[in-house]
CHARMM internal coordinates of N, CA and C (Angstrom, degrees):
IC EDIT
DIST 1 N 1 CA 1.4512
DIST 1 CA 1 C 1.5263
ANGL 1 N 1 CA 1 C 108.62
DIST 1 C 2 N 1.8897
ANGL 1 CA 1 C 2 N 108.68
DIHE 1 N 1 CA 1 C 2 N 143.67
DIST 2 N 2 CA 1.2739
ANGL 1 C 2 N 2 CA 78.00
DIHE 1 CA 1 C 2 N 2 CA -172.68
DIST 2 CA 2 C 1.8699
ANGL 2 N 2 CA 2 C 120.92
DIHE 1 C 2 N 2 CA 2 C -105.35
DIST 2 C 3 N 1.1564
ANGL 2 CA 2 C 3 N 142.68
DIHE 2 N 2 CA 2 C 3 N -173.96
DIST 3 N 3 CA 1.4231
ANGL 2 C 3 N 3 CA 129.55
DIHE 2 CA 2 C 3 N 3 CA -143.65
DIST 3 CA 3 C 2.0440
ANGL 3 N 3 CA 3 C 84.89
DIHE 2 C 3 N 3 CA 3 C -100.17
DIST 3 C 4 N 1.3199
ANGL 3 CA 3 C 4 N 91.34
DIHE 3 N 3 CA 3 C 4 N 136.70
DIST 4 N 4 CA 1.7922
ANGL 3 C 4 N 4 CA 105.59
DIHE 3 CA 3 C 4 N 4 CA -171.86
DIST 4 CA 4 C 1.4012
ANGL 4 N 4 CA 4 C 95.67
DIHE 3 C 4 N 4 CA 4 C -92.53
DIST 4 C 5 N 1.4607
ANGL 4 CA 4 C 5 N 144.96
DIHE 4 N 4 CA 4 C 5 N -19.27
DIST 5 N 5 CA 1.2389
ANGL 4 C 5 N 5 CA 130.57
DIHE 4 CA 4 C 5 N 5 CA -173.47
DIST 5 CA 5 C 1.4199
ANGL 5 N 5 CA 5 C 100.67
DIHE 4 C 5 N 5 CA 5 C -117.27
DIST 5 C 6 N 1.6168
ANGL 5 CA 5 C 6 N 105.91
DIHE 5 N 5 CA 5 C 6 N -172.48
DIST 6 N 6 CA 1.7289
ANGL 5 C 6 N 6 CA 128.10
DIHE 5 CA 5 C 6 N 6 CA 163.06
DIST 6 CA 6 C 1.1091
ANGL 6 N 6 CA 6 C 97.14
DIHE 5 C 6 N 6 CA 6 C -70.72
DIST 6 C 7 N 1.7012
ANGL 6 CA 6 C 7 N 144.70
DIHE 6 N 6 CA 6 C 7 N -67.32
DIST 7 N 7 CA 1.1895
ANGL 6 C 7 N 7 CA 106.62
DIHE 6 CA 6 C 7 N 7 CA -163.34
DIST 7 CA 7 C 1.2594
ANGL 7 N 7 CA 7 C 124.34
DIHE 6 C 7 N 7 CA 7 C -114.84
DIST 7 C 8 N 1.6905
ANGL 7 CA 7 C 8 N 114.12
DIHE 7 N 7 CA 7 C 8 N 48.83
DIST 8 N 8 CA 1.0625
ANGL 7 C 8 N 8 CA 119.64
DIHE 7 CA 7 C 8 N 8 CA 166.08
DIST 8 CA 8 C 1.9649
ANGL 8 N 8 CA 8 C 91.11
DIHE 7 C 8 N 8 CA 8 C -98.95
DIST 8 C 9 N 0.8518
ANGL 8 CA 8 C 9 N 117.96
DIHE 8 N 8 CA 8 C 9 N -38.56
DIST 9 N 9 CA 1.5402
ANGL 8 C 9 N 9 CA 107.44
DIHE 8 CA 8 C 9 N 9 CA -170.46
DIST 9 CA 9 C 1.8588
ANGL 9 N 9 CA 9 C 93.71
DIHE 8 C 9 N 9 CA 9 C -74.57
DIST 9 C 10 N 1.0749
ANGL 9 CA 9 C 10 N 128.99
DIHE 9 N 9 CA 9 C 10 N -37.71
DIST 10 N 10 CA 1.5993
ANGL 9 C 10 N 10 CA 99.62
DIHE 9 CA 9 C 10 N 10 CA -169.78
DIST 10 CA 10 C 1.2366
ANGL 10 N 10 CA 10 C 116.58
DIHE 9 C 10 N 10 CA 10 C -96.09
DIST 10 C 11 N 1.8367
ANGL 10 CA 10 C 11 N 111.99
DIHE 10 N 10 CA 10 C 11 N 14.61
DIST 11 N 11 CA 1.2700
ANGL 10 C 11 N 11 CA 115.12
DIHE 10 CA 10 C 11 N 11 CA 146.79
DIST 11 CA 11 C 1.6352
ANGL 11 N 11 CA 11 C 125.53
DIHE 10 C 11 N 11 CA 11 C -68.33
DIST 11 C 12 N 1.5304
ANGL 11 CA 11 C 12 N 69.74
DIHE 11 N 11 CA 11 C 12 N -35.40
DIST 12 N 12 CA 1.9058
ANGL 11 C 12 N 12 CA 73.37
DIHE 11 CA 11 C 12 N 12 CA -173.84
DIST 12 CA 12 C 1.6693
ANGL 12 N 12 CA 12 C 114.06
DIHE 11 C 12 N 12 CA 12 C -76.60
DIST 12 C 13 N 1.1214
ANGL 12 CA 12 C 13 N 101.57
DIHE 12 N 12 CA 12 C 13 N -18.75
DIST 13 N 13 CA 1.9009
ANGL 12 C 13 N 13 CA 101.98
DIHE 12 CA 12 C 13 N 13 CA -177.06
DIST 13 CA 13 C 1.9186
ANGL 13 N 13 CA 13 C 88.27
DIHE 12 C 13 N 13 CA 13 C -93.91
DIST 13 C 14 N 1.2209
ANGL 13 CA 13 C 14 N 128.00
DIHE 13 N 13 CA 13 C 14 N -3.55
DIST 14 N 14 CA 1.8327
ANGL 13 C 14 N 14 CA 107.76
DIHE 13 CA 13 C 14 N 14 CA 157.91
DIST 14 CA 14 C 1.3657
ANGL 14 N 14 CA 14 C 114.47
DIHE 13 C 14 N 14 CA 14 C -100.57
DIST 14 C 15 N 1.4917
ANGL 14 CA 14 C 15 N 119.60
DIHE 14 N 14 CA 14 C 15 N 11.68
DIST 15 N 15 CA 1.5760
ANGL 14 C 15 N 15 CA 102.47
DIHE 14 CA 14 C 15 N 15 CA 175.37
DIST 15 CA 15 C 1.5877
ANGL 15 N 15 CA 15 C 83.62
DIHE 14 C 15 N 15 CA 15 C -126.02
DIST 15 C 16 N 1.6553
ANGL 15 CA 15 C 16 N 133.89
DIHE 15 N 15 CA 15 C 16 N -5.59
DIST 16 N 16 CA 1.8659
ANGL 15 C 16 N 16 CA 105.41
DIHE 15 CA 15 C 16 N 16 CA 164.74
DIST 16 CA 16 C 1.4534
ANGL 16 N 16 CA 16 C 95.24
DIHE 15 C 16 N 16 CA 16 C -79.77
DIST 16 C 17 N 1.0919
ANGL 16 CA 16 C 17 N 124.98
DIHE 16 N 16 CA 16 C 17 N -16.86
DIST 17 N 17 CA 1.8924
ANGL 16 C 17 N 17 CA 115.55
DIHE 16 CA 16 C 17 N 17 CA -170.25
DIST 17 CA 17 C 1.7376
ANGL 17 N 17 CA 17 C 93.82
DIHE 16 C 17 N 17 CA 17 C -82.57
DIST 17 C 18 N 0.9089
ANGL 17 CA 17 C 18 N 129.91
DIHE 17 N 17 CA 17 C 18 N -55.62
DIST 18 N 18 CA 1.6004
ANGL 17 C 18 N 18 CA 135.98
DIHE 17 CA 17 C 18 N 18 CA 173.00
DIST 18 CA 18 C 2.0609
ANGL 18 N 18 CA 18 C 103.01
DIHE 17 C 18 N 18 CA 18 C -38.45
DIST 18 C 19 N 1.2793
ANGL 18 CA 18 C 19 N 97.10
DIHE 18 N 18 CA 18 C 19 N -58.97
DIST 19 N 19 CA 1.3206
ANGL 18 C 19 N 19 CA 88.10
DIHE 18 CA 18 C 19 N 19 CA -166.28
DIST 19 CA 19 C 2.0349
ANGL 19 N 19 CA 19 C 101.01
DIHE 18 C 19 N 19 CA 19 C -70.85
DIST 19 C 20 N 1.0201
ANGL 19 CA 19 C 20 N 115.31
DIHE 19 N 19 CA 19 C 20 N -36.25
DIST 20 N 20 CA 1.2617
ANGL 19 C 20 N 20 CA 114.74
DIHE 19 CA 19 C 20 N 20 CA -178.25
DIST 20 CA 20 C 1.3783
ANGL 20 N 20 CA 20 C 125.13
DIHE 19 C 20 N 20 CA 20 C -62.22
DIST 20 C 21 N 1.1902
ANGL 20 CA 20 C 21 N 116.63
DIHE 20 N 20 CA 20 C 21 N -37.41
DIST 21 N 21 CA 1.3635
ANGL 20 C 21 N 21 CA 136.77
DIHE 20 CA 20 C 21 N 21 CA 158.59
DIST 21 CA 21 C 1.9345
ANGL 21 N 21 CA 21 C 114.26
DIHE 20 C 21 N 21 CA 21 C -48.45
DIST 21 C 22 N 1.4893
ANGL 21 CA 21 C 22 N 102.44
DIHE 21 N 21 CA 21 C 22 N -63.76
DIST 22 N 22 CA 1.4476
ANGL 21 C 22 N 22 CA 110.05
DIHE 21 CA 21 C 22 N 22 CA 175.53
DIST 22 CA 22 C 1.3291
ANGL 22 N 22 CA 22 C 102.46
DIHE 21 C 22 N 22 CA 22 C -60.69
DIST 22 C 23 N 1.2717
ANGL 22 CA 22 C 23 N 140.67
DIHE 22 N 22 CA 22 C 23 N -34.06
DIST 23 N 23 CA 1.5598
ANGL 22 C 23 N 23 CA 140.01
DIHE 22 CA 22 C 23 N 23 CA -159.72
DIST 23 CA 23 C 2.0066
ANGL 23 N 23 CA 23 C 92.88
DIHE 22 C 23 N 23 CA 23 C -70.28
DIST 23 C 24 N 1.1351
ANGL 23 CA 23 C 24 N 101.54
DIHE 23 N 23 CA 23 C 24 N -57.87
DIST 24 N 24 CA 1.5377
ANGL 23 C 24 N 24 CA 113.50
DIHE 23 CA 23 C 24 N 24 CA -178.35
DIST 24 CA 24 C 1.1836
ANGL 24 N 24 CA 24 C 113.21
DIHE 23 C 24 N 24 CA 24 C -65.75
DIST 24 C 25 N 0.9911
ANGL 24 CA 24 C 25 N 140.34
DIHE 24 N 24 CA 24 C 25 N 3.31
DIST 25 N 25 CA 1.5747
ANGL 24 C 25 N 25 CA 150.86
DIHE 24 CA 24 C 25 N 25 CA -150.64
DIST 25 CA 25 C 1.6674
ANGL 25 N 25 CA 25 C 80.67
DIHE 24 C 25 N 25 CA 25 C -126.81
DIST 25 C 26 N 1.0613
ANGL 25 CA 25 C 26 N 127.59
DIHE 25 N 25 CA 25 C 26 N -69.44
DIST 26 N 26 CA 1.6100
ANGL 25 C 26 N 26 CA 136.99
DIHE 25 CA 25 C 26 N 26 CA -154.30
DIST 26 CA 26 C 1.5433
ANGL 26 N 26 CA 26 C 93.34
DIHE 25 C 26 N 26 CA 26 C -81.32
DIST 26 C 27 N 1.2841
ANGL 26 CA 26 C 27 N 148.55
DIHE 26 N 26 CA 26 C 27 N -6.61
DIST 27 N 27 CA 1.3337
ANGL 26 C 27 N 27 CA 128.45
DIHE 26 CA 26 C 27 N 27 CA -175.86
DIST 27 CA 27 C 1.6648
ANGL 27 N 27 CA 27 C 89.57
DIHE 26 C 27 N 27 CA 27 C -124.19
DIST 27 C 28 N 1.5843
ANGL 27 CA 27 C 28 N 126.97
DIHE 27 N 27 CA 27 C 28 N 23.66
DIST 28 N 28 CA 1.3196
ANGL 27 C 28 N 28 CA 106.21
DIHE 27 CA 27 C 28 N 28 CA -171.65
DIST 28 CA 28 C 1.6616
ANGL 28 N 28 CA 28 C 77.56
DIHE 27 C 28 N 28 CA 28 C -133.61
DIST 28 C 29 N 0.8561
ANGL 28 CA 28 C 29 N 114.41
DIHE 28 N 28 CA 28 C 29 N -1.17
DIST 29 N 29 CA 2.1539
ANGL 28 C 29 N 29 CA 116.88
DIHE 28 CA 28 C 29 N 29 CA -169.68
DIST 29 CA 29 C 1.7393
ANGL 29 N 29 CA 29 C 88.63
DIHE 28 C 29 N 29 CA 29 C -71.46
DIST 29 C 30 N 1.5294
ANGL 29 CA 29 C 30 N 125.69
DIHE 29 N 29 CA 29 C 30 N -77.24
DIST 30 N 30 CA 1.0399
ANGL 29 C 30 N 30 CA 109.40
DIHE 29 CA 29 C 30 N 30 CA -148.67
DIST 30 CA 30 C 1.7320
ANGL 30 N 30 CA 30 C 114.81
DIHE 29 C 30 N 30 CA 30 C -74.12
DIST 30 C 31 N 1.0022
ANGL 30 CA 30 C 31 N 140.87
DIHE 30 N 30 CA 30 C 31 N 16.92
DIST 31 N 31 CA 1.4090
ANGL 30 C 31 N 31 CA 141.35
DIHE 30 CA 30 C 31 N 31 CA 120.89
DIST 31 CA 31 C 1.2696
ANGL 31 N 31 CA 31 C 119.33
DIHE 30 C 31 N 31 CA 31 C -57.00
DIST 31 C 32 N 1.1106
ANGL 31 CA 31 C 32 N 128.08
DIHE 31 N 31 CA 31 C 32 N -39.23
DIST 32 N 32 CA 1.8468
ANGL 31 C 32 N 32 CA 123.35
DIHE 31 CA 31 C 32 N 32 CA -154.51
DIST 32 CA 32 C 2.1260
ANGL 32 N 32 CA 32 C 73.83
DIHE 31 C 32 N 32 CA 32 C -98.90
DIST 32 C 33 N 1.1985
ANGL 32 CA 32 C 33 N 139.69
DIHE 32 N 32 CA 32 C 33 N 9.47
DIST 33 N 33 CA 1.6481
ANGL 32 C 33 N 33 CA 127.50
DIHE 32 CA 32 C 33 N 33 CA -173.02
DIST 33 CA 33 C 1.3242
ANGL 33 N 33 CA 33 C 82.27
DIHE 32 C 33 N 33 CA 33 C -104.36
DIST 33 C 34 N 1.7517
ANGL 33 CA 33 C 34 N 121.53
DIHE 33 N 33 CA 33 C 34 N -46.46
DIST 34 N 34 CA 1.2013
ANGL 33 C 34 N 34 CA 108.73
DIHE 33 CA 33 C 34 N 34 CA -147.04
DIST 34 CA 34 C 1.4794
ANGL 34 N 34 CA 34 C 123.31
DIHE 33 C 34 N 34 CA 34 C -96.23
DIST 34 C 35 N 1.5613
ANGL 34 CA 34 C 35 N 93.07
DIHE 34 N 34 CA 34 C 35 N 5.17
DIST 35 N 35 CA 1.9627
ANGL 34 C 35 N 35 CA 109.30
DIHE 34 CA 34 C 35 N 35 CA 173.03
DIST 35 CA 35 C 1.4787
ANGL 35 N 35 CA 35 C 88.93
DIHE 34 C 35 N 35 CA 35 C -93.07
DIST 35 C 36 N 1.2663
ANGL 35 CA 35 C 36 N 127.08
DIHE 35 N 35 CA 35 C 36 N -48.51
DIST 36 N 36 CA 1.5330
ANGL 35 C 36 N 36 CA 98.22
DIHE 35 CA 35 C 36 N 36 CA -164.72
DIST 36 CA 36 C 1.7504
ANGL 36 N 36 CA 36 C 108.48
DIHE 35 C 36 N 36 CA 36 C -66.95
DIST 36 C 37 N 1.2950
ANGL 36 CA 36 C 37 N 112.98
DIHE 36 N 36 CA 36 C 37 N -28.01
DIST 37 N 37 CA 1.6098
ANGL 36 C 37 N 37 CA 112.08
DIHE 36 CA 36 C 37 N 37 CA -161.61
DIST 37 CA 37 C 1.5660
ANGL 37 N 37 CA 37 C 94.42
DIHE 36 C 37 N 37 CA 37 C -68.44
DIST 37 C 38 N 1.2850
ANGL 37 CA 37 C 38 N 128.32
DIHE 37 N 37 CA 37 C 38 N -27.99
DIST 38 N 38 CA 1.6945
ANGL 37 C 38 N 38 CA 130.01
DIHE 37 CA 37 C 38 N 38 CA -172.23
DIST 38 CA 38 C 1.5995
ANGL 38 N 38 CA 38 C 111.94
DIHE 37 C 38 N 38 CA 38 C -99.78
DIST 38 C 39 N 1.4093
ANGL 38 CA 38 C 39 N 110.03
DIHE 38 N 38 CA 38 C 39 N 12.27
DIST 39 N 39 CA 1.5058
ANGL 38 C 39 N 39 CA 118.92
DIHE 38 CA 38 C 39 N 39 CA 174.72
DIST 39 CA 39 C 1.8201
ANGL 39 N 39 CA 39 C 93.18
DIHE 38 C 39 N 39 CA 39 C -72.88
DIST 39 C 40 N 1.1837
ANGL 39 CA 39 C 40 N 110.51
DIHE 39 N 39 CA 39 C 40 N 119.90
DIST 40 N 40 CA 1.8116
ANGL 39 C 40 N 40 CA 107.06
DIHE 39 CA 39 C 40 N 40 CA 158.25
DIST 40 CA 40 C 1.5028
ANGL 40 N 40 CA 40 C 99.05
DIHE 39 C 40 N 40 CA 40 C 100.10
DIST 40 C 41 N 1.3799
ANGL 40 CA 40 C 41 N 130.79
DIHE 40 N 40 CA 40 C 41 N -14.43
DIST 41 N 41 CA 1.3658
ANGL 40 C 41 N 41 CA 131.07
DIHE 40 CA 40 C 41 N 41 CA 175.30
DIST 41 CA 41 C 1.3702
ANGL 41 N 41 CA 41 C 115.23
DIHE 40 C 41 N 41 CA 41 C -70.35
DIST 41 C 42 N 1.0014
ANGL 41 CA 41 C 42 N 109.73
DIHE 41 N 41 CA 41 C 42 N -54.34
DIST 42 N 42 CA 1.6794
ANGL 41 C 42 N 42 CA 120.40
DIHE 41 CA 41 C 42 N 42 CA -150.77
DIST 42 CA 42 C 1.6124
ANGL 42 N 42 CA 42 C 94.65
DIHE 41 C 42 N 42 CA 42 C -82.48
DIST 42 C 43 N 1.7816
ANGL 42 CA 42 C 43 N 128.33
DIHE 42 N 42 CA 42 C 43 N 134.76
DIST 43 N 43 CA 1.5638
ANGL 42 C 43 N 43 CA 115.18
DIHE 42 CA 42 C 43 N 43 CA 167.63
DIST 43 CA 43 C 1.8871
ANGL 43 N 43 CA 43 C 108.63
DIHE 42 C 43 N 43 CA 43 C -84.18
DIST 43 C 44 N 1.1712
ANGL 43 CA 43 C 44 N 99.05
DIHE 43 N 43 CA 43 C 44 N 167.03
DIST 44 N 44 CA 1.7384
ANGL 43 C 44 N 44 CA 96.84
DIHE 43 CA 43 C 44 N 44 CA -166.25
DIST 44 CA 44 C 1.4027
ANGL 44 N 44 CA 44 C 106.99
DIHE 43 C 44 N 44 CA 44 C -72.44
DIST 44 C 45 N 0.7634
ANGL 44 CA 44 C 45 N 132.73
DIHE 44 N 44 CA 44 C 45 N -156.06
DIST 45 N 45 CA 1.9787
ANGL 44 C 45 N 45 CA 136.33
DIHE 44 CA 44 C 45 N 45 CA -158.75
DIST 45 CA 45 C 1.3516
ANGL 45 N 45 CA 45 C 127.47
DIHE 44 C 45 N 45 CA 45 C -88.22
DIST 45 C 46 N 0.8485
ANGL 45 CA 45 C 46 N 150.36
DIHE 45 N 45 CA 45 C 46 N 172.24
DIST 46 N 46 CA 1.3133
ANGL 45 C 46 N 46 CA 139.79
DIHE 45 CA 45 C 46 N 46 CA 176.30
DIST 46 CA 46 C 1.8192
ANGL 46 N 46 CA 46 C 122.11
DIHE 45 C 46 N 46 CA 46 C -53.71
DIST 46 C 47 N 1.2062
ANGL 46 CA 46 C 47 N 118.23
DIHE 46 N 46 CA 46 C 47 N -1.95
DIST 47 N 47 CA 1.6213
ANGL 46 C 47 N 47 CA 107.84
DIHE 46 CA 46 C 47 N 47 CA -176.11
DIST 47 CA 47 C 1.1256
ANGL 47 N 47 CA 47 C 97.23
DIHE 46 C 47 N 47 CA 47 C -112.03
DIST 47 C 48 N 1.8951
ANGL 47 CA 47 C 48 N 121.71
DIHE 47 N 47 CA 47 C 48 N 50.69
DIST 48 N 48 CA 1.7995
ANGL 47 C 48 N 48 CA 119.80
DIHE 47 CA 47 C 48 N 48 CA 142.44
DIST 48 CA 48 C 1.4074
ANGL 48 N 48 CA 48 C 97.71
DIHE 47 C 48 N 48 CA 48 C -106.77
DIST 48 C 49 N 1.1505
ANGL 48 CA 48 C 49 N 96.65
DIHE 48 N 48 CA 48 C 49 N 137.36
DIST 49 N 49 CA 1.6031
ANGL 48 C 49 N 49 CA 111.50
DIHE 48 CA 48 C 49 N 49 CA -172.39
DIST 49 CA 49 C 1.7024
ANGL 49 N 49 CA 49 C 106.51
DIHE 48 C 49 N 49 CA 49 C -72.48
DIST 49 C 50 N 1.2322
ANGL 49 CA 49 C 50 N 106.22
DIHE 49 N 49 CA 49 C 50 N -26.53
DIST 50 N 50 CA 1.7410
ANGL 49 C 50 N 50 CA 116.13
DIHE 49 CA 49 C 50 N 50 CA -169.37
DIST 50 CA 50 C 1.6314
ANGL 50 N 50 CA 50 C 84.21
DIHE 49 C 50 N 50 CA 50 C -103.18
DIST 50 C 51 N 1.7458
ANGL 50 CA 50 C 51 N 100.30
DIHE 50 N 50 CA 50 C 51 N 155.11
DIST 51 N 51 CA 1.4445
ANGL 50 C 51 N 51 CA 105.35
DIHE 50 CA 50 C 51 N 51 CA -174.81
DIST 51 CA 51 C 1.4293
ANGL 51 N 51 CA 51 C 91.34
DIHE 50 C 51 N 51 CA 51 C -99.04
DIST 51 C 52 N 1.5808
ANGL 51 CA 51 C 52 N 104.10
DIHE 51 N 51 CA 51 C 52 N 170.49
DIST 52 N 52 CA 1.4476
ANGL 51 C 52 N 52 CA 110.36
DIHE 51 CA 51 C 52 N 52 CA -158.44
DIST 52 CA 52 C 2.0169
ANGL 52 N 52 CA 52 C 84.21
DIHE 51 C 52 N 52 CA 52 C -121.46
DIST 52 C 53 N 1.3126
ANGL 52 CA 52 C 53 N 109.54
DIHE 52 N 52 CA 52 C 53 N 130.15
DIST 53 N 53 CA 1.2464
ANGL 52 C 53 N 53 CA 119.82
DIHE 52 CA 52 C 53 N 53 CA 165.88
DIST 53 CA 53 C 1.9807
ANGL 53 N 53 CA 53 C 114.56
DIHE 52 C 53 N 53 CA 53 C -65.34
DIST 53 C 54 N 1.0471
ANGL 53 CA 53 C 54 N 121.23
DIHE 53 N 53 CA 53 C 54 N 109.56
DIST 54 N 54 CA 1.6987
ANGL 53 C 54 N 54 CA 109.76
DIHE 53 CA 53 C 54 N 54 CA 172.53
DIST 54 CA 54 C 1.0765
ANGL 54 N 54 CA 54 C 118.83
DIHE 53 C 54 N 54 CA 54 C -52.01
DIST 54 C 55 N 0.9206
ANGL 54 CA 54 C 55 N 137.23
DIHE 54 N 54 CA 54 C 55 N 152.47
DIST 55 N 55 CA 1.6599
ANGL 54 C 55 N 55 CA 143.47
DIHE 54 CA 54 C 55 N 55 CA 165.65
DIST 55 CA 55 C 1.3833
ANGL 55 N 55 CA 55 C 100.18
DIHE 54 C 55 N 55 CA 55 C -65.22
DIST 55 C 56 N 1.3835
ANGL 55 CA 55 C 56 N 134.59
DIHE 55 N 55 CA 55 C 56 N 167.80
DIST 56 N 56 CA 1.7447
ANGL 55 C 56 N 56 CA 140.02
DIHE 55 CA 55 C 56 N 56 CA 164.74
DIST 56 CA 56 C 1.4778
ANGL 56 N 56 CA 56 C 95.26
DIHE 55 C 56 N 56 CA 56 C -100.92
DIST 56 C 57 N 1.4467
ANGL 56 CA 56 C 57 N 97.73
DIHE 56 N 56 CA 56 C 57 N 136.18
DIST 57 N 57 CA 1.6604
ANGL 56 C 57 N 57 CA 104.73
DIHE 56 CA 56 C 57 N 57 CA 177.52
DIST 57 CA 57 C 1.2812
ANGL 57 N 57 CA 57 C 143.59
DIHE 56 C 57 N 57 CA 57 C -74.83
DIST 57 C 58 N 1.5243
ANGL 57 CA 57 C 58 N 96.93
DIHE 57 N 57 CA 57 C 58 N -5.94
DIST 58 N 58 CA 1.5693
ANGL 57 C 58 N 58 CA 126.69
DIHE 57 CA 57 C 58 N 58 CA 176.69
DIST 58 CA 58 C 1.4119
ANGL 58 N 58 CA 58 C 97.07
DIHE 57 C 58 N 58 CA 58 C -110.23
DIST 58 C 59 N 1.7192
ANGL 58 CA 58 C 59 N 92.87
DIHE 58 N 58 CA 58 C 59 N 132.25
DIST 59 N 59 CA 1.3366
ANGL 58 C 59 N 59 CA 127.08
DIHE 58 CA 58 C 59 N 59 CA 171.64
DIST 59 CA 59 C 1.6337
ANGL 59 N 59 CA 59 C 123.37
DIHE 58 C 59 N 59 CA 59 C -44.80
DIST 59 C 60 N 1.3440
ANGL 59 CA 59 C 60 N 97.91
DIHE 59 N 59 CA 59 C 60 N -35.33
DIST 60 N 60 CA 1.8787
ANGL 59 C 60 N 60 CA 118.95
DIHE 59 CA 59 C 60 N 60 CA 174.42
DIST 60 CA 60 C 1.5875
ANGL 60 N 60 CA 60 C 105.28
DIHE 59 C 60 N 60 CA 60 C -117.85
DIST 60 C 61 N 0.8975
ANGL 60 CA 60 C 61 N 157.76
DIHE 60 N 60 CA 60 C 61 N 12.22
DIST 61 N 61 CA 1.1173
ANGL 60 C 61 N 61 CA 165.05
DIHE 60 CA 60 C 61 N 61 CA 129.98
DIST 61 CA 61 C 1.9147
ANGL 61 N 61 CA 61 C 104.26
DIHE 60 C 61 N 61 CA 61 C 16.48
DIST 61 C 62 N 1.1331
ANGL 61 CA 61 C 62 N 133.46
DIHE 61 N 61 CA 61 C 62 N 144.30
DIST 62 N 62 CA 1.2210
ANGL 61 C 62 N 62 CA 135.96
DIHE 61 CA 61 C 62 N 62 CA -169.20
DIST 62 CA 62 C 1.6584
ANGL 62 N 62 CA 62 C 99.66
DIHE 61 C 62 N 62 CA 62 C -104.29
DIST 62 C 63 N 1.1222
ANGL 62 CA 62 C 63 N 155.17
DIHE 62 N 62 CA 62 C 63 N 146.77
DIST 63 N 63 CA 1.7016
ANGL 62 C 63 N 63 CA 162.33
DIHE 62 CA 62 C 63 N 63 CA -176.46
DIST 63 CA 63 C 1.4510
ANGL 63 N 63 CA 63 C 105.20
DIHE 62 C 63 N 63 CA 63 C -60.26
DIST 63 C 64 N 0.8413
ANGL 63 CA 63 C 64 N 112.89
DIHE 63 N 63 CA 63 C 64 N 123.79
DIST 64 N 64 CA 1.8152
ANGL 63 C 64 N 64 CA 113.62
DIHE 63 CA 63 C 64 N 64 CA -177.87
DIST 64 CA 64 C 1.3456
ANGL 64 N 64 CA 64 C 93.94
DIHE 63 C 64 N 64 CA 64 C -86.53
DIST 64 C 65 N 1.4172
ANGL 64 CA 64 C 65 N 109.27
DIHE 64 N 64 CA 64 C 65 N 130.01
DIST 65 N 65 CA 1.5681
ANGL 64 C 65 N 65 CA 109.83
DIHE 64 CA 64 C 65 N 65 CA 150.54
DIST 65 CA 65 C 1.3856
ANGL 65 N 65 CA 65 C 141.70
DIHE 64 C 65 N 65 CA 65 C -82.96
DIST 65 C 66 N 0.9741
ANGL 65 CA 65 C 66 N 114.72
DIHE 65 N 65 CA 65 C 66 N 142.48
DIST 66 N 66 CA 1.6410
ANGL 65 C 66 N 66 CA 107.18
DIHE 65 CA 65 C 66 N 66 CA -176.35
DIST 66 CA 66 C 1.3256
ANGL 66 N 66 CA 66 C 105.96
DIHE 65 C 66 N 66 CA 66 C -54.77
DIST 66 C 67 N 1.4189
ANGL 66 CA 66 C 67 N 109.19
DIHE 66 N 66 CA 66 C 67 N 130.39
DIST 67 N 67 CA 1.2130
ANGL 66 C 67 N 67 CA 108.54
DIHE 66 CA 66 C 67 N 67 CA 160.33
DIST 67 CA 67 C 2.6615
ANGL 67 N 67 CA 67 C 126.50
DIHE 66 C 67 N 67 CA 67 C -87.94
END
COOR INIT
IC SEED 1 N 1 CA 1 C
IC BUILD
Protein backbone atom coordinates (compact mmCIF):
# COMPACT_ATOMS: atom_id res chain seq x y z
CA UNK A 1 0.00 0.00 0.00
CA UNK A 2 1.21 3.10 -0.81
CA UNK A 3 2.24 5.73 2.21
CA UNK A 4 -0.76 8.66 2.23
CA UNK A 5 1.38 11.19 4.15
CA UNK A 6 5.05 12.99 4.38
CA UNK A 7 6.03 10.97 6.97
CA UNK A 8 4.77 7.89 6.18
CA UNK A 9 6.75 7.96 2.82
CA UNK A 10 10.12 9.22 4.37
CA UNK A 11 9.74 6.59 6.79
CA UNK A 12 9.51 4.29 4.33
CA UNK A 13 12.51 5.54 2.09
CA UNK A 14 14.70 5.25 5.85
CA UNK A 15 13.92 1.69 6.47
CA UNK A 16 14.38 0.61 2.26
CA UNK A 17 17.80 2.61 2.67
CA UNK A 18 18.37 0.75 6.17
CA UNK A 19 17.47 -2.50 4.76
CA UNK A 20 19.58 -1.95 1.60
CA UNK A 21 22.48 -0.81 3.24
CA UNK A 22 22.37 -3.90 5.84
CA UNK A 23 21.70 -6.26 2.76
CA UNK A 24 25.22 -4.98 1.34
CA UNK A 25 26.83 -4.97 4.56
CA UNK A 26 25.89 -8.86 5.01
CA UNK A 27 27.01 -10.06 1.47
CA UNK A 28 30.31 -7.95 1.72
CA UNK A 29 31.19 -9.35 5.63
CA UNK A 30 32.36 -12.71 4.61
CA UNK A 31 35.24 -11.38 2.43
CA UNK A 32 36.13 -8.39 4.65
CA UNK A 33 36.09 -11.90 7.73
CA UNK A 34 38.16 -13.74 5.49
CA UNK A 35 41.15 -11.12 4.78
CA UNK A 36 41.36 -10.33 8.26
CA UNK A 37 41.29 -14.15 9.48
CA UNK A 38 44.39 -14.79 6.73
CA UNK A 39 46.25 -11.56 7.86
CA UNK A 40 49.62 -13.25 9.51
CA UNK A 41 49.01 -16.80 7.99
CA UNK A 42 50.44 -16.96 4.78
CA UNK A 43 54.79 -16.68 4.77
CA UNK A 44 55.86 -14.01 2.08
CA UNK A 45 57.05 -15.31 -1.43
CA UNK A 46 59.66 -17.14 -2.57
CA UNK A 47 62.75 -14.53 -2.31
CA UNK A 48 63.39 -15.60 1.65
CA UNK A 49 66.20 -17.58 1.37
CA UNK A 50 65.30 -19.45 4.83
CA UNK A 51 62.00 -21.44 4.64
CA UNK A 52 59.26 -20.07 6.59
CA UNK A 53 57.46 -22.66 8.96
CA UNK A 54 53.30 -22.14 8.49
CA UNK A 55 51.44 -21.52 11.37
CA UNK A 56 48.57 -24.57 12.02
CA UNK A 57 45.20 -23.22 11.34
CA UNK A 58 43.48 -24.52 14.27
CA UNK A 59 43.46 -22.71 17.37
CA UNK A 60 44.23 -26.20 19.37
CA UNK A 61 46.04 -27.84 16.80
CA UNK A 62 48.46 -30.71 18.20
CA UNK A 63 52.71 -29.81 17.40
CA UNK A 64 53.71 -31.19 14.13
CA UNK A 65 56.70 -33.14 14.15
CA UNK A 66 59.40 -32.93 11.96
CA UNK A 67 59.31 -35.28 9.71
Amino acid sequence: MAPHTFQQAADTRIADTFLLVFALIMMIAPFIISVVANIGRRPWPSYRRETVEAKPRARLAAPRIAA
